[in-house]
C-alpha positions in Angstrom: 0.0 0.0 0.0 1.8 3.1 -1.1 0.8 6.7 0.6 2.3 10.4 0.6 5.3 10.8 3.0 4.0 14.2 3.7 1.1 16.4 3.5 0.6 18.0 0.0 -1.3 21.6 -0.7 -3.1 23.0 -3.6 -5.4 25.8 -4.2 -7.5 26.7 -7.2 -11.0 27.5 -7.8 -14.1 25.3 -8.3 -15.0 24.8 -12.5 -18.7 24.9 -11.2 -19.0 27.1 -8.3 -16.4 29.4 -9.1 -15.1 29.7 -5.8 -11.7 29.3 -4.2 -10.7 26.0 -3.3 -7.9 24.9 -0.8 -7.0 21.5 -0.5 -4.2 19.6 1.8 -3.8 15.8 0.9 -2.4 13.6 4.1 -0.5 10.6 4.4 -3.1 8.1 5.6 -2.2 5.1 7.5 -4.9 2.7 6.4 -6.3 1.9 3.1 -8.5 4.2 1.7 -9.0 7.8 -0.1 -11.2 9.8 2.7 -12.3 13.5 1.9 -12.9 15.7 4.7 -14.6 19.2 4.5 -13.0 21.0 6.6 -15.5 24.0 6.9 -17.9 21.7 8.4 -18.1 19.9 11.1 -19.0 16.8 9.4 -17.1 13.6 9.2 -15.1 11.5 6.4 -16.7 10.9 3.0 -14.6 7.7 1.4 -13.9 8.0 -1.7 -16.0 4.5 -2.5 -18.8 3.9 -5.7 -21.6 3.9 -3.0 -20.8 7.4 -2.0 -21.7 9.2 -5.2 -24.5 11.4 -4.6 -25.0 13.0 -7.7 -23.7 13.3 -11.4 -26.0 15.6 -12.9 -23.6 18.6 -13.0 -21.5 16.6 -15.8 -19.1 15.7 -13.0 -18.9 12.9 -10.1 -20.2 14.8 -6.5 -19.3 12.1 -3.0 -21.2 12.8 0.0 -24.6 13.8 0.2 -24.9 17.6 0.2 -23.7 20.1 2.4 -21.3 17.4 3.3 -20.3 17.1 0.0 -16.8 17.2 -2.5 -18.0 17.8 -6.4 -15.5 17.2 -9.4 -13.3 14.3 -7.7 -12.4 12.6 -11.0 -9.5 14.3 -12.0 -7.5 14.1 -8.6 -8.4 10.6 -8.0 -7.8 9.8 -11.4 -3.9 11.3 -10.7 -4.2 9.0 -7.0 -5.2 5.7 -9.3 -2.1 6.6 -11.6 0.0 7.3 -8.9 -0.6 4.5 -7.1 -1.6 6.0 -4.1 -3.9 4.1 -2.1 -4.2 5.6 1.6 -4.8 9.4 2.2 -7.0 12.1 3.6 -7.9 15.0 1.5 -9.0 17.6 3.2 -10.7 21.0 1.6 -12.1 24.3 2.4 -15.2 24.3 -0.1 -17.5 22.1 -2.3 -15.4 21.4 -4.6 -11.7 20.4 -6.2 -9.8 22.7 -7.7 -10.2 22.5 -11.5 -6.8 23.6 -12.1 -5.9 23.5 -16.0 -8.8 21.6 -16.6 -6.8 18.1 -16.8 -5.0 15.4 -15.0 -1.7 16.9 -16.0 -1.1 19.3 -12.8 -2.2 16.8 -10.4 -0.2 14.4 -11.7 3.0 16.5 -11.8 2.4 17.7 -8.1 2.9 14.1 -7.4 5.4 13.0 -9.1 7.4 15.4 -6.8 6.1 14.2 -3.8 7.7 11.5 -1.9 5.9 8.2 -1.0 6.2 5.3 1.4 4.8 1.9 1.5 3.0 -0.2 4.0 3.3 -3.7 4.3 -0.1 -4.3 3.0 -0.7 -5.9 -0.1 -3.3 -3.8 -2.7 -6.1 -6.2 -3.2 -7.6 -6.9 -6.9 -11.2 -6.7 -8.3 -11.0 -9.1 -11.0 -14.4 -8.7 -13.3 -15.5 -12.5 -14.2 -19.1 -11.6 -15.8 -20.3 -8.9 -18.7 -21.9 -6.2 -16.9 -24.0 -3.6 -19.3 -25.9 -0.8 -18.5 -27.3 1.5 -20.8 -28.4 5.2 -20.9 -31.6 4.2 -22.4 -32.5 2.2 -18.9 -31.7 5.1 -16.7 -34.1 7.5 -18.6 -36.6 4.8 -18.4 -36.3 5.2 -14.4 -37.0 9.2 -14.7 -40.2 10.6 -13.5 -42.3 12.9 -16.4 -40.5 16.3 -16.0 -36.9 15.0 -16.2 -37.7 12.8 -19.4 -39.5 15.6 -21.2 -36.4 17.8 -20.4 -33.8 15.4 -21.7 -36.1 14.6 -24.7 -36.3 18.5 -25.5 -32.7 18.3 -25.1 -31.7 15.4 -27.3 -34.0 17.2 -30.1 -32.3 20.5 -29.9 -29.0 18.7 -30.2 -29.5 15.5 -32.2 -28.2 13.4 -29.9 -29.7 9.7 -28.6 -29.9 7.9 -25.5 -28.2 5.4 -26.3 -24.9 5.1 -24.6 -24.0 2.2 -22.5 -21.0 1.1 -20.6 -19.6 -2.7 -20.7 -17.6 -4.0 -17.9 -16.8 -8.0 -19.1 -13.5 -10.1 -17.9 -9.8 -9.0 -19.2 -6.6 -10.3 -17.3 -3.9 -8.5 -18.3 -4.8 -4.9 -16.3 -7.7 -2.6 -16.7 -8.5 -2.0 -20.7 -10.4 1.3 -21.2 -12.0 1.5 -24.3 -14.0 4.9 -24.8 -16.0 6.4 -27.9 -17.5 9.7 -28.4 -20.3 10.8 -30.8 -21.0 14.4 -31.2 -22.7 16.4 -34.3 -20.4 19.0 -33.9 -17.6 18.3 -36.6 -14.5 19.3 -34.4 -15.6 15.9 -32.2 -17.5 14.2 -34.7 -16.6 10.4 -33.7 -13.3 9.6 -31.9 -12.2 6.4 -29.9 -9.4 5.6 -28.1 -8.2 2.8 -26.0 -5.7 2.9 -22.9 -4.2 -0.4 -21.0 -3.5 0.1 -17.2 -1.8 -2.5 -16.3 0.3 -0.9 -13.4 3.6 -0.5 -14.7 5.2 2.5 -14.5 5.4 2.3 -18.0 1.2 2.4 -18.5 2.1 5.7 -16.2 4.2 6.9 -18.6 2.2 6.9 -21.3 -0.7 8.2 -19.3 0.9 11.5 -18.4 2.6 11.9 -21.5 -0.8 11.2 -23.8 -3.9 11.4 -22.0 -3.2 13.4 -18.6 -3.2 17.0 -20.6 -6.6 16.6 -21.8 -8.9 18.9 -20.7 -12.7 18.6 -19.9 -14.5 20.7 -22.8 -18.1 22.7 -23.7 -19.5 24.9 -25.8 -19.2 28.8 -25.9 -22.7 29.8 -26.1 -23.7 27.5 -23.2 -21.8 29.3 -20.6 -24.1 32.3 -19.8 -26.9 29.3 -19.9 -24.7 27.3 -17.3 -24.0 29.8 -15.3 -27.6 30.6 -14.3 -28.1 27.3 -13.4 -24.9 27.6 -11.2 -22.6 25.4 -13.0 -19.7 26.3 -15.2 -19.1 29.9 -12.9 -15.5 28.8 -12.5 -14.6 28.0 -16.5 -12.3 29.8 -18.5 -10.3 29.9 -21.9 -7.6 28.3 -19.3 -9.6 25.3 -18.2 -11.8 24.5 -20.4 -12.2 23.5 -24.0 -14.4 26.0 -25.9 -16.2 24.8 -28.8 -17.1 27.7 -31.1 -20.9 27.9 -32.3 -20.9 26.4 -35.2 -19.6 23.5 -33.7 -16.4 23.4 -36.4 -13.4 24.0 -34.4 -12.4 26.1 -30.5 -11.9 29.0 -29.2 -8.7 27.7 -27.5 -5.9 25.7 -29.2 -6.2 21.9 -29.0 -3.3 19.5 -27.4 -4.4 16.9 -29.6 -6.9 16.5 -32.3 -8.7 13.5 -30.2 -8.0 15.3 -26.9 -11.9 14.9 -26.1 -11.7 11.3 -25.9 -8.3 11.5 -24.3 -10.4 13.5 -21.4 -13.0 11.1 -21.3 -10.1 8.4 -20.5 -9.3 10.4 -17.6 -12.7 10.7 -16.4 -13.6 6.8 -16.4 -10.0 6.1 -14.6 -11.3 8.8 -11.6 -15.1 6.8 -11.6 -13.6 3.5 -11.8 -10.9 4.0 -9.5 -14.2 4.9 -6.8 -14.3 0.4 -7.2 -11.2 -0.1 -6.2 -7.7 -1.3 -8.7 -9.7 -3.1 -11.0 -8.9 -5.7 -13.7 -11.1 -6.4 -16.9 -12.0 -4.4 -19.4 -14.3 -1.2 -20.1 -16.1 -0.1 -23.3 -17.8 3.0 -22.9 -19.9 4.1 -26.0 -20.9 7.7 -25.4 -20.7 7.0 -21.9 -21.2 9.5 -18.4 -20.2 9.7 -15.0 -24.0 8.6 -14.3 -23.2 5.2 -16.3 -19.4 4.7 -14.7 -21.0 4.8 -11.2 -24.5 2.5 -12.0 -22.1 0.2 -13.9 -19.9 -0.4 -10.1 -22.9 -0.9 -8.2 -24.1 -3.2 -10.9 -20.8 -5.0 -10.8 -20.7 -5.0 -6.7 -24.5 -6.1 -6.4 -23.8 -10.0 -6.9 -20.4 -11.6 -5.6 -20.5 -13.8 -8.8 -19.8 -10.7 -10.8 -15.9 -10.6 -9.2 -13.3 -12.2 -7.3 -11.0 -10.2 -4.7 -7.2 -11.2 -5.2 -5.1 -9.6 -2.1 
């Protein structure tokens, strides 16, 4: 079990709320990612699959509000890559700082810190059954209002319900498989696949081609967004703007598939909420809302996985 040697700090401001965000990450001396908000007198939220509260805000929110940490995937996403499996993050606010908008500064905050190890083996999830859930269940499960407004939305875009995501067995690591479908042209369709398989070499190629990618909207939503208090803390600096037509940004890419990149670090954060998985994941126009039902799927029946410690 590896963990910090000491306590690391980083500020920022939340991508959603806007506001400032301080954050000190401890060593922790037993397995387990805890947040802690230290502006309330609350207690530990563990950074586990059955703690998600909420996904709507395009992000992945532990803790059940006030007592609650929004936009964890990026940070634990750096953790998961890291290796880091025992710490306490504690923060000032609702939510982590968004930073550049990527993995990339998390990760190169800890790659400067030092770590330790316990005498603890990391236990395995090993996948042994298909899991599938699919968008098109979920909206099923919405009561009248929320469907209407997602069908109004789908029209006004063009897009479908029909994403899914596909756990199913895979022994060499965790296999990420993501593809995204967009009308807009700069997007269009793009896939790309990533193999975790804990080496420092898989971490390698993580920072160097997936960790930059940064989350991404469009322009002309903002003001929308905003009123709805989200997106009050994005900026040309940390987020992808997609012009209105749809046909390229308002910002320079860091890769022509750097959406899909994103979306790579996204499902590692969600996933990592299960614990160091092996097996494989195909996500077809997937969400934070599908990463987390696809864990409690998995988790549900103890025929689904075997623990290897």
């Amino acid at each position: 079990m590896r963990t910090f040697k000491k306590e690391i700090k980083i500020s920022g401001v939340g991508v959603h709320s806007g506001k400032p965000a301080n954050m000190v990450i401890k060593p922790g001396d037993s397995p387990g990612i805890f947040f802690k908000r230290v502006d309330l007198k609350d207690g530990l939220i563990p950074a586990k699959y059955l703690y998600v509260s909420d996904t709507k805000l395009r992000n992945t929110t532990l803790g059940i509000c006030p007592n609650c940490v929004q936009t964890i995937e990026h940070v634990m996403a750096a953790l998961f890559i890291k290796g880091i499996r025992a710490a306490i993050i504690e923060i000032d606010g609702p939510e982590i700082p968004i930073l550049d908008g990527s993995a990339k500064q998390f990760i190169e905050i800890f790659e400067k810190a030092e770590v330790t190890e316990f005498n603890v083996r990391d236990e395995r999830i090993i996948i042994k059954k298909e899991i599938i859930v699919r968008q098109s269940d979920m909206v099923k499960e919405l009561s009248l209002l929320p469907r209407l407004k997602l069908w109004m939305y789908n029209l006004l875009t063009g897009r479908k319900s029909d994403g899914y995501l596909r756990l199913y067995p895979y022994e060499n690591g965790l296999l990420i498989n993501a593809t995204l479908v967009y009308k807009e042209p700069v997007i269009g369709v793009q896939s790309y696949e990533f193999l975790f398989d804990y080496t420092d070499a898989a971490r390698k190629k993580f920072t160097k081609e997936m960790a930059s990618a940064r989350t991404f909207g469009k322009f002309s939503e903002w003001e929308y967004l905003k009123a709805r208090g989200m997106a009050r803390g994005a900026n040309e600096n940390n987020v992808i703007a997609l012009n209105d037509r749809g046909d390229g940004t308002l910002n320079k890419l860091y890769f022509s598939d750097e959406f899909v990149r994103h979306k790579i670090t996204d499902i590692l954060g969600d996933m990592s909420l299960g614990g160091w998985i092996i097996g494989g994941v195909e996500s077809y126009k997937g969400s934070h809302a599908l990463n987390n039902l696809a864990l409690r799927k998995l988790f549900s029946n103890s025929e689904n996985y075997e623990t290897n410690e």
